[in-house]
C-alpha positions in Angstrom: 10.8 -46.9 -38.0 14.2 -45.7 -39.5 13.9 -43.0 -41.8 17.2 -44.0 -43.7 15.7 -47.2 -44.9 16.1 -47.6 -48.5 12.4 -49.4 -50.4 13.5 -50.6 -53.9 10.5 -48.7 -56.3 9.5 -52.9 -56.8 8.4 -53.9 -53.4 6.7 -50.3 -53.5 5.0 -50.8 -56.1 3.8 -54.3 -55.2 3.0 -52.6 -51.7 0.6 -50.3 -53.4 -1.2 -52.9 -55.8 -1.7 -55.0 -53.0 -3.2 -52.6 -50.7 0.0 -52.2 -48.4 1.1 -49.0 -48.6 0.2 -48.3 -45.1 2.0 -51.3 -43.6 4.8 -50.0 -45.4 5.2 -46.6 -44.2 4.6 -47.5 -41.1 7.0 -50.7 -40.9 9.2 -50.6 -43.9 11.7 -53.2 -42.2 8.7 -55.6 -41.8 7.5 -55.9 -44.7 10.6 -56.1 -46.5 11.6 -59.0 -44.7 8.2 -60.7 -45.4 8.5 -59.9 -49.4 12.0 -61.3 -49.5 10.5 -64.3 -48.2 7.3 -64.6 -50.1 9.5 -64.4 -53.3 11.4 -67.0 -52.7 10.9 -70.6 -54.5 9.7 -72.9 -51.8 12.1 -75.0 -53.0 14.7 -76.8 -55.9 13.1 -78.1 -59.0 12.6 -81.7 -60.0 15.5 -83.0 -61.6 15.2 -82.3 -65.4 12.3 -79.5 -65.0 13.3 -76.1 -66.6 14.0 -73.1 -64.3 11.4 -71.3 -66.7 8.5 -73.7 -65.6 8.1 -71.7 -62.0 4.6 -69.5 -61.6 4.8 -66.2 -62.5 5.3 -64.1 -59.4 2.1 -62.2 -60.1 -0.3 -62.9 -62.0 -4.3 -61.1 -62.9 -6.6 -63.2 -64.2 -8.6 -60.0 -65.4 -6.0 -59.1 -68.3 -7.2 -62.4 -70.2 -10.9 -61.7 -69.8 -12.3 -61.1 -73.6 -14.7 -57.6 -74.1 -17.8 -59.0 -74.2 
């Protein structure tokens, strides 16, 4: 593990809402690699589909729960 590695305060703080902060520390290149891969699109949209009509890149299904 290089200690000059630079983690952007995102990929951090998606590390540590998804449970990662371990894999992190211990192999920083690693899982930077595998985020910049994960957020990419999978591929080009259909022709005539707006670039706004992806999936958001997170999303928690707990925020639209009503207080019962």
């Amino acid at each position: 593990m290089s200690d000059d590695v630079k983690i952007p305060d995102r990929l951090r703080a998606l590390a540590e809402q998804l449970g990662l902060k371990r894999a992190l520390q211990l192999f920083p290149d690693e899982v930077m690699a595998a985020a910049e891969r994960g957020l990419r699109p999978l591929g080009e949209a259909p022709a005539g589909q707006s670039p706004i009509a992806s999936p958001a890149s997170m999303f928690d299904p707990v925020r639209f729960e009503r207080d019962k």
